[in-house]
MDTraj code that builds the backbone (N, CA, C; nanometers):
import mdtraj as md
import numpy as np

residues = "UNK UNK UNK UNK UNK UNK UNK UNK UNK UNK UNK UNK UNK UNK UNK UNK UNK UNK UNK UNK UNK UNK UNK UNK UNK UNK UNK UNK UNK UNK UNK UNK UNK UNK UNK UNK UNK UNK UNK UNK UNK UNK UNK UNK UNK UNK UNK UNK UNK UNK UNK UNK UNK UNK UNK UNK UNK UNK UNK UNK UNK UNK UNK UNK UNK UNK UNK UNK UNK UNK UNK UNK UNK UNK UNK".split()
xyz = np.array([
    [0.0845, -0.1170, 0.0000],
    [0.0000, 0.0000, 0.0000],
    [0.0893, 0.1236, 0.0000],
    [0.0724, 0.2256, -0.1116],
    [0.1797, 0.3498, -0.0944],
    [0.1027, 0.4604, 0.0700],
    [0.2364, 0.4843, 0.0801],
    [0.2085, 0.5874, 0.1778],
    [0.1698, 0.7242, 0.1192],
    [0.0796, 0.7773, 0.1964],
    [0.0127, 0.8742, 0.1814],
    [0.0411, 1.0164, 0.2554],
    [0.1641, 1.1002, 0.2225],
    [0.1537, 1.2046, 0.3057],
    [0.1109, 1.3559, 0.3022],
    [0.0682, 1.4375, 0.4209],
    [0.0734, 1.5352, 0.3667],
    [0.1374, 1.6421, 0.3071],
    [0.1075, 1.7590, 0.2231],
    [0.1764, 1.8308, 0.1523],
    [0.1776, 1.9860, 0.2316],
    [0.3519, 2.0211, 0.2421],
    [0.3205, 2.1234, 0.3419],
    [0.2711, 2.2437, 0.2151],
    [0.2466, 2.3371, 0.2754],
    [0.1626, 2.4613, 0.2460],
    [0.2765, 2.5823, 0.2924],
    [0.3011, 2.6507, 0.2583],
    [0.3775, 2.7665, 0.2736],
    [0.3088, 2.8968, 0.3057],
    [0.3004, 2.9358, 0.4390],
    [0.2418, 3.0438, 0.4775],
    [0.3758, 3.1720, 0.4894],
    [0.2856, 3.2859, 0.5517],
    [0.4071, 3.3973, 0.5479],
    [0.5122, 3.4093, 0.6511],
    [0.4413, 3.3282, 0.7562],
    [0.5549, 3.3416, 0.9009],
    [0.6003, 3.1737, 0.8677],
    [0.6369, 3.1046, 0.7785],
    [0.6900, 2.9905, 0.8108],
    [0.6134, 2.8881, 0.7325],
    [0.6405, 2.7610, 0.7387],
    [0.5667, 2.6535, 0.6868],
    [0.4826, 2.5705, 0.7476],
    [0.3656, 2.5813, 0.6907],
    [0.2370, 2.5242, 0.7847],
    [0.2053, 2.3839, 0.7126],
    [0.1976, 2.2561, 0.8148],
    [0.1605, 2.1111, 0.7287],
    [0.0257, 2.0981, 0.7972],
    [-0.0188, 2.0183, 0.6761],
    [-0.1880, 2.0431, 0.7019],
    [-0.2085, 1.8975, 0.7829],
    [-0.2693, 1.8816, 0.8634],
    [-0.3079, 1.8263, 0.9673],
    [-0.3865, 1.6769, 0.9234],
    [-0.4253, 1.6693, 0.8044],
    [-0.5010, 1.5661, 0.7577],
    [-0.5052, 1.5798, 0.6219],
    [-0.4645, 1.4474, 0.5245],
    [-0.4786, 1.4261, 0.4377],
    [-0.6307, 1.4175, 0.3662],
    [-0.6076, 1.4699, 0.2262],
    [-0.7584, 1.4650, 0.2000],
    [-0.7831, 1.3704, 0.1587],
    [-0.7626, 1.2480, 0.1688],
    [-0.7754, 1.1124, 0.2155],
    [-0.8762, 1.0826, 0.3285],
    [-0.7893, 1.1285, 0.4471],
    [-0.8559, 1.1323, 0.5128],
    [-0.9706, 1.2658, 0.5340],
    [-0.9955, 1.3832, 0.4835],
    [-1.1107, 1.4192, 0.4791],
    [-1.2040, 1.3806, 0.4233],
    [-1.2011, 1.3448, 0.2937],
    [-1.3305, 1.2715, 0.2307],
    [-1.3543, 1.1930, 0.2444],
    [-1.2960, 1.0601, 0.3728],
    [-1.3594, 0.9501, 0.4099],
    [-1.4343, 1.0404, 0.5267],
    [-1.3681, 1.0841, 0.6211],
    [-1.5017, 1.1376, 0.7605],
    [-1.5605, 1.2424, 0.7020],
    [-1.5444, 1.2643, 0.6140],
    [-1.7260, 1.3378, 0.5520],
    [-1.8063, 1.2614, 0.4778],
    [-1.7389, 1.1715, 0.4049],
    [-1.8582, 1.0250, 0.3897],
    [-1.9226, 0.9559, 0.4958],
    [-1.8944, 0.9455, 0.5824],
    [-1.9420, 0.8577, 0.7218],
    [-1.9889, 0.9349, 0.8151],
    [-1.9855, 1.0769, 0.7931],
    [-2.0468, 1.1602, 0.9412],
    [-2.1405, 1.2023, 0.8156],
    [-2.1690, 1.2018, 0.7106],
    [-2.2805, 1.2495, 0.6159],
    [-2.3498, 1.1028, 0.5911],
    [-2.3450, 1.0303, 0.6449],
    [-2.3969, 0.8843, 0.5787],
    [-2.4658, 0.9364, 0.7321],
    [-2.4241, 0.9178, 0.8419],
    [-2.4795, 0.9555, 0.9803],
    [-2.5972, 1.0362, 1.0362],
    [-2.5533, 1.1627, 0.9345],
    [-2.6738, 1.2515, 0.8986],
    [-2.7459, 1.2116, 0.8279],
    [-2.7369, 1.1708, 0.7319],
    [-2.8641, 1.1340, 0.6633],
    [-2.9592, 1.0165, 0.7087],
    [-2.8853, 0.9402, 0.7831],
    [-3.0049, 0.8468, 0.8660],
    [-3.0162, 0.9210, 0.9464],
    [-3.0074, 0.9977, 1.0416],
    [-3.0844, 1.0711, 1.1411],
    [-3.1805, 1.1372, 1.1014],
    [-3.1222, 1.2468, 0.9776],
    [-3.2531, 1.2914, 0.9141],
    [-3.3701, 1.2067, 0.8746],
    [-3.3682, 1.0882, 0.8179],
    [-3.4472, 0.9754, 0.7522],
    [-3.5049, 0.9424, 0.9019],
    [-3.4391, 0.9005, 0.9927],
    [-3.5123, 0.8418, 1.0961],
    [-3.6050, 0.8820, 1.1794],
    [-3.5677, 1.0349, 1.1924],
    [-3.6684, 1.1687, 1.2556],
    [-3.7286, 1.1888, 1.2080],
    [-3.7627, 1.1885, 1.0491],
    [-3.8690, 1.2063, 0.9982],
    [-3.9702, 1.1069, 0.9758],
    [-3.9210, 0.9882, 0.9724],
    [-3.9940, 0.8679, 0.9858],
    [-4.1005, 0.8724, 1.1259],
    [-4.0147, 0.8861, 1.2066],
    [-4.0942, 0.8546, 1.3151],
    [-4.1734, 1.0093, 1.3796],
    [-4.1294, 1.0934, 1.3228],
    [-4.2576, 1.1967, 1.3001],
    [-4.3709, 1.1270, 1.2238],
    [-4.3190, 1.1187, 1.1660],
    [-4.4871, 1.0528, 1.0313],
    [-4.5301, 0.9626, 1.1139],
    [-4.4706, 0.8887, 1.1644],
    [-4.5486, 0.8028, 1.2525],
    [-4.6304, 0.8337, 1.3200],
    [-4.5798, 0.8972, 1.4306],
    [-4.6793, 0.9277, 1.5657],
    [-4.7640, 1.0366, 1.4820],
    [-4.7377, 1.1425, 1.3478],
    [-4.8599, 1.2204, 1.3644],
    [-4.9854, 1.1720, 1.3071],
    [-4.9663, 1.0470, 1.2435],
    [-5.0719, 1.0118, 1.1433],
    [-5.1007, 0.9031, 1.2462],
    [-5.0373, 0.8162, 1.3282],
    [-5.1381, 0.7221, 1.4124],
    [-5.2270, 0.7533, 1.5038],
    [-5.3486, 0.6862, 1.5321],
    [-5.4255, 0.7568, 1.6477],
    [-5.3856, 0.6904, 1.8003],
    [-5.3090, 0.5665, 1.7548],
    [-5.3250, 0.4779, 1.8838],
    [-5.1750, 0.5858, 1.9851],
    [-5.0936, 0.6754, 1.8920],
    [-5.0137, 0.6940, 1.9308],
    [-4.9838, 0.8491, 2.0179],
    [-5.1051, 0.9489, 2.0600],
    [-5.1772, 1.0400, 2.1132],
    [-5.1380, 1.0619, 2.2888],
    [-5.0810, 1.0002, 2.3215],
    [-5.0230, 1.0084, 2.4399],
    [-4.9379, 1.1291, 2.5094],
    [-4.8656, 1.1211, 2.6249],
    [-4.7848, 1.2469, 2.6583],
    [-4.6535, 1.1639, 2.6124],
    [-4.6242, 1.0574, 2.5993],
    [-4.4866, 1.0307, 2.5889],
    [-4.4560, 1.0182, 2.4685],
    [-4.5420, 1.0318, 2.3555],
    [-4.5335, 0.9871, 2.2150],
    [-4.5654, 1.1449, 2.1623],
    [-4.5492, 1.2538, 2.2704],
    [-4.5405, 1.3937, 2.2391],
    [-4.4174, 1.4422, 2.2733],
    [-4.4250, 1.3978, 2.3845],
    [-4.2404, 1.4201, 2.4250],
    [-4.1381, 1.3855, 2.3113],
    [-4.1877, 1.2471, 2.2611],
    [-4.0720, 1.1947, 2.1910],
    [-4.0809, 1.2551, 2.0353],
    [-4.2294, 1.3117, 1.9983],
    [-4.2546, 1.3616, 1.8915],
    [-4.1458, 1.5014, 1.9135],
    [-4.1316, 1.5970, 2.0099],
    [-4.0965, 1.7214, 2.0610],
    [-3.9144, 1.6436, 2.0275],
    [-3.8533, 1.5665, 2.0688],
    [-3.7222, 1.5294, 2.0385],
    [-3.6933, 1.5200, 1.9621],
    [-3.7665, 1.4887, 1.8623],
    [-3.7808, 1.4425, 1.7366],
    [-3.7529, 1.5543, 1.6357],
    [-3.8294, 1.6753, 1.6931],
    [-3.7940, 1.7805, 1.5906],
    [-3.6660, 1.8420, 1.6566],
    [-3.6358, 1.8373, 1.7533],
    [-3.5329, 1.9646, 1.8429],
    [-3.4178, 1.8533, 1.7707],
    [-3.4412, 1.7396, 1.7745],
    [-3.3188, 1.6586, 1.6974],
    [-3.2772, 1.7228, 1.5394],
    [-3.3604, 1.7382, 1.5052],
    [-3.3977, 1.7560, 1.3480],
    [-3.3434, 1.9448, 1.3269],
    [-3.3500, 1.9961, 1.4155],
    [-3.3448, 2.1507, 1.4078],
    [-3.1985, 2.1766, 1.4488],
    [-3.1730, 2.1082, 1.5553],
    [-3.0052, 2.1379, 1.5707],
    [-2.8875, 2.0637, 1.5445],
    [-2.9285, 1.9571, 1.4451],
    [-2.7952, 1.8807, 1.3564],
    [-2.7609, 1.9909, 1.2940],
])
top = md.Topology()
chain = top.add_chain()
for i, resn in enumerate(residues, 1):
    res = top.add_residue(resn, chain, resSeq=i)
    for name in ("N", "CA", "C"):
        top.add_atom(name, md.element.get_by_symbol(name[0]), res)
traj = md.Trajectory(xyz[None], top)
């Protein structure tokens, strides 16, 4: 497997090496965006759920409806 390093960058006070290969950036933005998007998918799922069931009208299936969006609003 070749090694992969980073490439320094030349700033004005000196030489700055960048901290992570973009290797490694575009894998943890594939996997923390794969992450998000089931959260999004899953919060909205289970919104649809509880608002369209009747059996599901309760205080705790409001609470969890109420998490559901505060989840959804501050990713």
């Amino acid at each position: 497997m070749a090694e992969v390093t980073a490439t320094p960058v030349v700033v004005t006070n000196g030489t700055y090496i960048r901290p992570y290969t973009d290797a490694w950036v575009i894998a943890s933005t594939v996997f923390i965006s794969t992450f998000f998007a089931f959260g999004v998918c899953a919060n909205s799922v289970t919104i649809a759920v509880i608002k369209t069931s009747r059996h599901l009208k309760s205080r705790y299936y409001s609470f969890l409806l109420s998490m559901c969006f505060s989840d959804l609003t501050s990713g």
